[in-house]
DRENPA-631787 format. One record per residue: x, y, z of N, C-alpha, C in turn; residue in three letters. Coordinates in pm, whole numbers, padded with zeros to 5 digits, always signed. Layout:
// DRENPA-631787
XYZXYZXYZAla/...
***
This chain:
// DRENPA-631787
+00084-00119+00000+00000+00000+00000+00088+00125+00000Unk/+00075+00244-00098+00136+00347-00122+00045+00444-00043Unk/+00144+00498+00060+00077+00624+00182+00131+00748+00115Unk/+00014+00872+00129+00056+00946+00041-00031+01063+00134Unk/+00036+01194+00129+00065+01307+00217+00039+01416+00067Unk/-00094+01474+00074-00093+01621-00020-00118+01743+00072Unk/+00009+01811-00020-00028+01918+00001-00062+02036-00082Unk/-00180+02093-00021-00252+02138-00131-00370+02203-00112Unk/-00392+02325-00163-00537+02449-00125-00628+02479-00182Unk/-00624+02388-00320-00717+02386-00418-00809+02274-00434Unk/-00938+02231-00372-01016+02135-00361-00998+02087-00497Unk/-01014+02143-00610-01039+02018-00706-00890+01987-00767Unk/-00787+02057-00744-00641+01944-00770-00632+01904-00679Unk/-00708+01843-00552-00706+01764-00464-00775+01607-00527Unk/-00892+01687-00598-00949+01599-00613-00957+01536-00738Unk/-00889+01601-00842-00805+01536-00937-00715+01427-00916Unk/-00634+01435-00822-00481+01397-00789-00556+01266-00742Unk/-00656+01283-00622-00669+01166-00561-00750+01060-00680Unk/-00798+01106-00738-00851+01012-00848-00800+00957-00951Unk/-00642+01033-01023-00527+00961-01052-00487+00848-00987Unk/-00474+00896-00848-00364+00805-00806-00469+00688-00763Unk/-00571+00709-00730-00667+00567-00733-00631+00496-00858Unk/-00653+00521-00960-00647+00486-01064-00533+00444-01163Unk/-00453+00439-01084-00247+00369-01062-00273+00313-01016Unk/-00298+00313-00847-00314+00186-00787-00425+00252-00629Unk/-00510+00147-00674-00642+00164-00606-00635+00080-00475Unk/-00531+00111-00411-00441+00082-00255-00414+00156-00194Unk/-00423+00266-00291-00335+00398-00225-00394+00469-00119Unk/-00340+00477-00025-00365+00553+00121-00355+00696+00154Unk/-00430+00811+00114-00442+00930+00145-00424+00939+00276Unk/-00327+00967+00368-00282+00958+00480-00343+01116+00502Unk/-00315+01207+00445-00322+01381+00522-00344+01470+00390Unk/-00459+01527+00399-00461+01685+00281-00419+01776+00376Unk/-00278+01859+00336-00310+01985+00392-00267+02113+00331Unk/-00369+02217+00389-00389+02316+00295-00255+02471+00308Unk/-00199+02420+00415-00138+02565+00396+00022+02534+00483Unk/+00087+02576+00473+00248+02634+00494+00275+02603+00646Unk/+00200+02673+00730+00127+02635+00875+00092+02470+00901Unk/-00009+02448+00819-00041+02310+00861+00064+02198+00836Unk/+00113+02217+00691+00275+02155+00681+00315+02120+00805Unk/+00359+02290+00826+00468+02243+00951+00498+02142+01067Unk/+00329+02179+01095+00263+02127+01231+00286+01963+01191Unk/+00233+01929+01109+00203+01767+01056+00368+01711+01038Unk/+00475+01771+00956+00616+01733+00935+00686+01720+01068Unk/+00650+01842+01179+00707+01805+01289+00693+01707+01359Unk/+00575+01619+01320+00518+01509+01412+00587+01357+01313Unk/+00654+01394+01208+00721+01306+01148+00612+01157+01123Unk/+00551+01228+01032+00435+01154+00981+00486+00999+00915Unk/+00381+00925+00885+00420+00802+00768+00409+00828+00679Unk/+00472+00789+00572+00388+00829+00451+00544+00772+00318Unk/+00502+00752+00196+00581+00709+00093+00613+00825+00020Unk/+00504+00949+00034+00567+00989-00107+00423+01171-00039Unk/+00515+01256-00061+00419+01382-00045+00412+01454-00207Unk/+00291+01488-00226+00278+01614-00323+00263+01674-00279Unk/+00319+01797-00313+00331+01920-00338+00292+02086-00387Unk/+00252+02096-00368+00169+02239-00476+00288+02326-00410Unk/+00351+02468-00473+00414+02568-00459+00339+02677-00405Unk/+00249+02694-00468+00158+02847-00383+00028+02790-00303Unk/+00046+02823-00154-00054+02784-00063-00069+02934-00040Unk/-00199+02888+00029-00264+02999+00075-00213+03130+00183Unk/-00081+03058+00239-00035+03162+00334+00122+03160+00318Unk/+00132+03130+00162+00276+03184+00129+00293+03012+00024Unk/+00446+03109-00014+00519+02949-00116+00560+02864-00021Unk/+00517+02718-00069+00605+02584+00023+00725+02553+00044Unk/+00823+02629-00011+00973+02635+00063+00972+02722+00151Unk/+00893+02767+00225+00892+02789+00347+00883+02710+00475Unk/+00805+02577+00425+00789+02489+00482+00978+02365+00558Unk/+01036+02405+00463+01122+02380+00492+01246+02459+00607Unk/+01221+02575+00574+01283+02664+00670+01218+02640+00813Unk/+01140+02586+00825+01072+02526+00946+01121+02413+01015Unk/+01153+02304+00914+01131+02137+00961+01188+02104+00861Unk/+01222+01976+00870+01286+01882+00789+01161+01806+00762Unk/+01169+01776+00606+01081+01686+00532+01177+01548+00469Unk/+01185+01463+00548+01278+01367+00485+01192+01224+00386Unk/+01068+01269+00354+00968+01176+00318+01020+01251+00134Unk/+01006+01149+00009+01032+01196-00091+00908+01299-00146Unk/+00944+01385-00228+00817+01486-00259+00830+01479-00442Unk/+00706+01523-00446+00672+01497-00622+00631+01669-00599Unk/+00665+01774-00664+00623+01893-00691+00485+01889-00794Unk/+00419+01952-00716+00288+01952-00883+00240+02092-00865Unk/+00284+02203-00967+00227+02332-00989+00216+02368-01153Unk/+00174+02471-01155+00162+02535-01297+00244+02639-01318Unk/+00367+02651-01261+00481+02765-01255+00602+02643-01284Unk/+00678+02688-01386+00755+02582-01402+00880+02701-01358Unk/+00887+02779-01328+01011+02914-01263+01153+02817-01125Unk/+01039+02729-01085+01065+02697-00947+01134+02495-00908Unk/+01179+02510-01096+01190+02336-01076+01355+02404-01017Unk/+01408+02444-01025+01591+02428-00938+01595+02479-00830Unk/+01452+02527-00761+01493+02518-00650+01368+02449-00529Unk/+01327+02341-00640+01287+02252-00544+01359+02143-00581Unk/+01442+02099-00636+01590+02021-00646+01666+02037-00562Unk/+01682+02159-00466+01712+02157-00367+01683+02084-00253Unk/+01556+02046-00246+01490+02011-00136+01483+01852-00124Unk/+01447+01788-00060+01377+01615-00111+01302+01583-00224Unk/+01334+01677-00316+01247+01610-00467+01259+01559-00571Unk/+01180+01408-00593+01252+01364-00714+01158+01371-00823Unk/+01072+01489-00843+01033+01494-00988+00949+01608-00993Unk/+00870+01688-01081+00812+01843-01070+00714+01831-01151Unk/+00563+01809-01168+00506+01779-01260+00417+01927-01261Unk/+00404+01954-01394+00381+02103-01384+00239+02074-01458Unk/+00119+02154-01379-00034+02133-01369-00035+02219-01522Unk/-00219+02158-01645-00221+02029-01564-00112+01919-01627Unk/-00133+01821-01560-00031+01683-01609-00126+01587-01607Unk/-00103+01487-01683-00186+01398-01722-00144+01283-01654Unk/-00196+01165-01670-00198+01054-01571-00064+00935-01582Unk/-00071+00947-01707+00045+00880-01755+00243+00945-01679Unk/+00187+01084-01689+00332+01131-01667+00337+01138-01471Unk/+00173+01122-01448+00222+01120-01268+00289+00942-01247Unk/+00215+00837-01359+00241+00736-01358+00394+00742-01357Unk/+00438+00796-01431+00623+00785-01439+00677+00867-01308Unk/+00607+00975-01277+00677+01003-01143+00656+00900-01002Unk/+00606+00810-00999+00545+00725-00899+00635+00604-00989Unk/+00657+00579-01088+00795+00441-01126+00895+00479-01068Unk/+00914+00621-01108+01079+00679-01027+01052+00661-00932Unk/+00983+00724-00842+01010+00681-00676+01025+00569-00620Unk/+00942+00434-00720+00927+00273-00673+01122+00260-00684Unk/+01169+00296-00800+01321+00262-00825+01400+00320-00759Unk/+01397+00449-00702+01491+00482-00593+01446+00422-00479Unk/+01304+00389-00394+01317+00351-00316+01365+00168-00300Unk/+01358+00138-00437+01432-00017-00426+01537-00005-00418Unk/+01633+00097-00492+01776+00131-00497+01794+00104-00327Unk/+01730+00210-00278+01789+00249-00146+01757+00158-00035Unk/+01685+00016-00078+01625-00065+00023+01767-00188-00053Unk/+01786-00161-00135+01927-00252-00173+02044-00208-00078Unk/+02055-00077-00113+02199-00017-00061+02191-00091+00112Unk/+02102-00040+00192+02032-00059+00371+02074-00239+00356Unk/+02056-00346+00279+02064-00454+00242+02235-00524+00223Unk/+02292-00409+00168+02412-00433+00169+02514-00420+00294Unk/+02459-00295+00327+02530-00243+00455+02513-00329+00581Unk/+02388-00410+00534+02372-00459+00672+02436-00617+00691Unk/+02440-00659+00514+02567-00773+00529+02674-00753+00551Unk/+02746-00625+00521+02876-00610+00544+02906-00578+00676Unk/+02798-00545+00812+02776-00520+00927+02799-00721+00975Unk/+02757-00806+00955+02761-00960+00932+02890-00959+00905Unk/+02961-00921+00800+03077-00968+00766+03167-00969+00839Unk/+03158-00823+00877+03246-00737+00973+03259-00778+01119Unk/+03151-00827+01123+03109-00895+01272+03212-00979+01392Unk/+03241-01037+01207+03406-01196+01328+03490-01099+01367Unk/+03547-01003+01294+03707-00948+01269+03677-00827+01443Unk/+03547-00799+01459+03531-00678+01560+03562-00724+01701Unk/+03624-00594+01773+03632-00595+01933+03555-00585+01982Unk/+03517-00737+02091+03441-00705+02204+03404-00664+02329Unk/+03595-00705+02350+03682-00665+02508+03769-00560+02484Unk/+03776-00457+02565+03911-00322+02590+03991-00341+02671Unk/+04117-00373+02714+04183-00359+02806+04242-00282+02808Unk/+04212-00178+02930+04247+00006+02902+04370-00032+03042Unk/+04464+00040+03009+04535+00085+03157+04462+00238+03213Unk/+04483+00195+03367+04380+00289+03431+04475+00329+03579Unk/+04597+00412+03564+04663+00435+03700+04785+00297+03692Unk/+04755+00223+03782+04822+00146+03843+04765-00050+03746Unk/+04607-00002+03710+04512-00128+03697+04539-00152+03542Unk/+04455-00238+03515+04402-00277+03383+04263-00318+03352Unk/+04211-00236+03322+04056-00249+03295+04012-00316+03222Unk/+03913-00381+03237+03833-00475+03095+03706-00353+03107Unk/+03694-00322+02978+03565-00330+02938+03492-00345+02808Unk/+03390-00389+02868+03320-00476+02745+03258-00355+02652Unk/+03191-00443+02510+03178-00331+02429+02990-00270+02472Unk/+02936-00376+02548+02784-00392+02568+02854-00258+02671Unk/+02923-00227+02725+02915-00126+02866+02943+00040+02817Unk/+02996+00023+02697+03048+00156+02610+02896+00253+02601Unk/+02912+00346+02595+02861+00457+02577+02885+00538+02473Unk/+03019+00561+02446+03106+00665+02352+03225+00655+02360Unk/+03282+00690+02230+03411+00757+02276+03406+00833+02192Unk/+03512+00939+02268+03538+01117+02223+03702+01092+02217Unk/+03705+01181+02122+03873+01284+02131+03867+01417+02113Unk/+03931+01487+02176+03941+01603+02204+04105+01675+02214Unk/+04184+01708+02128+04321+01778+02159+04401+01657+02170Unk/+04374+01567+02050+04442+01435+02062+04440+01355+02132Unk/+04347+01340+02221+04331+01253+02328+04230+01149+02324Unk/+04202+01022+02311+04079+00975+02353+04027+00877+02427Unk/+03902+00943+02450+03887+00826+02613+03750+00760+02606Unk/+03706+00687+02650+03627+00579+02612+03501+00587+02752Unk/+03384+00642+02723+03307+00688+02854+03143+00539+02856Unk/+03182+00474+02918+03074+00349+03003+02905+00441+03011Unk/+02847+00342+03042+02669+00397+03014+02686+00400+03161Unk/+02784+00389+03264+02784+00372+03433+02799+00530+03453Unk/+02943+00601+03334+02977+00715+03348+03090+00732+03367Unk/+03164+00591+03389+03318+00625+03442+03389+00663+03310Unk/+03520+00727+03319+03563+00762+03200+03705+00701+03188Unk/+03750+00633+03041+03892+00612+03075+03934+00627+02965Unk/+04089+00658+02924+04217+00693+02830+04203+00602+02774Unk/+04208+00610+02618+04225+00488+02530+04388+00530+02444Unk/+04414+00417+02396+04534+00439+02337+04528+00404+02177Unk/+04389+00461+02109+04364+00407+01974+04349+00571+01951Unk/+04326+00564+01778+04293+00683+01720+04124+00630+01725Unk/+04057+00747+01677+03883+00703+01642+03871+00652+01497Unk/+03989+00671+01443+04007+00607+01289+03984+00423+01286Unk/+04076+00464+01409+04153+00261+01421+04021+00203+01488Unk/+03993+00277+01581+03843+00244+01618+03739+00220+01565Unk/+03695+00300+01450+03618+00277+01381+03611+00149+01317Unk/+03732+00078+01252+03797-00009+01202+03774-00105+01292Unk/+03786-00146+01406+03791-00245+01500+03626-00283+01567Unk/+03526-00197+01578+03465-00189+01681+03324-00301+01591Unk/+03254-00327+01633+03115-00403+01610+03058-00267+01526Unk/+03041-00287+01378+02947-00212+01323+02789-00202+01359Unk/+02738-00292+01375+02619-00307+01432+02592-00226+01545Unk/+02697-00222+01659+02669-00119+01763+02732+00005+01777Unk/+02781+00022+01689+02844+00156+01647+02861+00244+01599Unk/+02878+00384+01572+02880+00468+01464+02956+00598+01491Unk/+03008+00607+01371+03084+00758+01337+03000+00844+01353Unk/+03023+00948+01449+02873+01015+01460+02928+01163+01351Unk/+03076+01247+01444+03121+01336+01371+03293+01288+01410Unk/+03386+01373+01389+03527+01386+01412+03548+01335+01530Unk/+03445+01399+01665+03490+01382+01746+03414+01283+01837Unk/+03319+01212+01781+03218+01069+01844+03227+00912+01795Unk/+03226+00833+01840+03184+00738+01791+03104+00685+01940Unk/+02954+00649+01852+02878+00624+01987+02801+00516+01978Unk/+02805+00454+02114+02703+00332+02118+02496+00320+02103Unk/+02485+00260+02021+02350+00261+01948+02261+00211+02148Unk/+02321+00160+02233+02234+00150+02355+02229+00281+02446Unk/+02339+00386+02397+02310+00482+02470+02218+00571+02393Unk/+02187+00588+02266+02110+00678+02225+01933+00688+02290Unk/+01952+00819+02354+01844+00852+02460+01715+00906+02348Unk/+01730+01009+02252+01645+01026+02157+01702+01155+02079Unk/+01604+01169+01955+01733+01241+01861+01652+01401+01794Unk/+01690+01477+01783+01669+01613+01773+01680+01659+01634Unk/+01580+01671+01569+01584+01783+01407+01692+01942+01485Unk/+01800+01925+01423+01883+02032+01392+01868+02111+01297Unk/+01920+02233+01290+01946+02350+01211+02007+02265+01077Unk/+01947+02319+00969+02026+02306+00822+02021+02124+00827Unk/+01932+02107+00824+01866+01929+00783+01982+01855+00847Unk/+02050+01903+01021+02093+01783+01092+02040+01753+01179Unk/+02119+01617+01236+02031+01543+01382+02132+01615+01517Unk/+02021+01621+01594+02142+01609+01743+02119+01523+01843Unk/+02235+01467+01852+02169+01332+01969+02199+01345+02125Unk/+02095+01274+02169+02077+01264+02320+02146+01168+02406Unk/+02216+01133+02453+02253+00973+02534+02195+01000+02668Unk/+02203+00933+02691+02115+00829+02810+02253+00902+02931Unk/+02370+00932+02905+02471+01007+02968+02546+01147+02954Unk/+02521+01215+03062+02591+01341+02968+02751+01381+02847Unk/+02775+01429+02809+02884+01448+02685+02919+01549+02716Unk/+03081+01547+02631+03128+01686+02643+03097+01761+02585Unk/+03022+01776+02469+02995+01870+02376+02849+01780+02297Unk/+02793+01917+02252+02633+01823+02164+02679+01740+02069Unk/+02602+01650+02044+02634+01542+01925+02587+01563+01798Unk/+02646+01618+01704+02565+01639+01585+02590+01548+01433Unk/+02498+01501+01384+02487+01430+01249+02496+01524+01163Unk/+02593+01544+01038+02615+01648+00925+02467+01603+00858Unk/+02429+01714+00800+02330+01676+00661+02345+01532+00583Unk/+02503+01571+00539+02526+01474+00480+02550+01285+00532Unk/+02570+01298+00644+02569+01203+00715+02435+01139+00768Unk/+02346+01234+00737+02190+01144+00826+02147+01065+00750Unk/+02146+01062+00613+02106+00899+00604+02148+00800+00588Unk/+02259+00781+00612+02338+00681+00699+02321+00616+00811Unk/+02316+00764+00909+02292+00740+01017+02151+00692+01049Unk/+02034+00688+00992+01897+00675+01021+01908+00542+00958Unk/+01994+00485+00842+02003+00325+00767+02038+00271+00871Unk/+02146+00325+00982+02204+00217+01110+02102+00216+01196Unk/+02051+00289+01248+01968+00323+01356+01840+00249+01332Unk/+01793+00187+01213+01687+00096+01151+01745-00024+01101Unk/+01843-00038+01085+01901-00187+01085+01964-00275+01213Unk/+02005-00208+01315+02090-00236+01380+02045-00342+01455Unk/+02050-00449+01553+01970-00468+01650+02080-00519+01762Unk/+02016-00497+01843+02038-00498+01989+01976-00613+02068Unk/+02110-00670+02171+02110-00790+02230+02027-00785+02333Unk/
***
């Protein structure tokens, strides 16, 4: 079943659209009409379900790239207006196609093939990563033996929390809170550690998938994350890094 999110202020290209897309495939799930820039917002912040949003450009209380300066829309979008001024800079945004009103049924048909093929692409790629997470699996560390003063510490990788570097230094901080000196780079680390429970967050993180407490829409389409322990500094996912990070965070699983 294809879930599908319009947006849109004009009752009858509402009611056009929905009678297309019945008529592709008569499964299709009208999840949300909404009519204006405002209501967007409200509905994107709640990080809706949905396969696939249309689009209209002029709502009633302004243009829909406004909507973005608001919230992150990480759901794919099909543009459908009668201003064709505005296809490069909704290429900017999450969109993979611009169908400029009216459009006929056949050509929404091809924008709804493209989306079936990127989203198989990208349910391949999540598929791959997650064998090579398997692969990777034998070769990874499960035990640390840190020197600590005088001692030698074990700790396990289930007890990790994070590790940070900071001014060349890095130290390896437990979900208990204790903190200790490691004698690896976060490079070599990366390299060594259980992919499955792990991740490059930025330069200065690599963090355990049991401490993540819950995760924050950032400025300029990043994440910021929460642990379950405090940090030295906020945790932030680049743009370019979140969907990566959201492929681990949905593949991963936990013992």
């Amino acid at each position: 079943m294809r879930r599908v999110i319009i947006v849109e202020d004009e009752t009858a290209a509402v009611v056009n659209l929905r009678s297309m897309l019945v008529n592709i495939d008569p499964d299709v799930e009208i999840v949300e009409v909404l009519e204006s820039v405002a209501d967007a917002v409200e509905s994107f912040s709640a990080h809706p379900e949905a396969d696939v949003v249309f689009m209209d450009i002029h709502l009633a209380d302004g243009d829909s790239f406004r909507i973005f300066q608001s919230v992150d829309v990480d759901i794919p979008i099909i543009f459908t207006t009668a201003y064709d001024e505005y296809a490069l800079q909704a290429f900017k945004v999450n969109s993979i196609d611009y169908l400029l009103k009216p459009f006929k049924e056949e050509e929404l048909r091809r924008a709804l093939e493209k989306l079936d093929r990127l989203t198989a692409s990208e349910r391949a790629s999540q598929q791959h990563n997650r064998e090579r997470m398997v692969r990777e699996q034998g070769d990874a560390m499960y035990t640390m033996l840190l020197r600590y003063k005088d001692k030698l510490i074990p700790v396990t990788m289930d007890d990790v929390a994070f590790f940070y570097t900071s001014e060349e230094r890095v130290t390896v901080t437990t979900l208990h809170g204790d903190t200790y000196p490691v004698d690896k780079t976060l490079e070599a680390l990366s390299q060594q550690l259980p992919a499955e429970r792990f991740f490059r967050a930025n330069r200065q993180f690599i963090i355990s998938r049991r401490a993540v407490k819950d995760i924050a829409v950032w400025f300029g389409s990043r994440l910021a994350l929460n642990l379950t322990i405090d940090t030295p500094e906020r945790i932030i996912i680049s743009k370019a890094r979140v969907p990566e990070f959201k492929g681990w965070m949905q593949s991963v699983h936990t013992d």
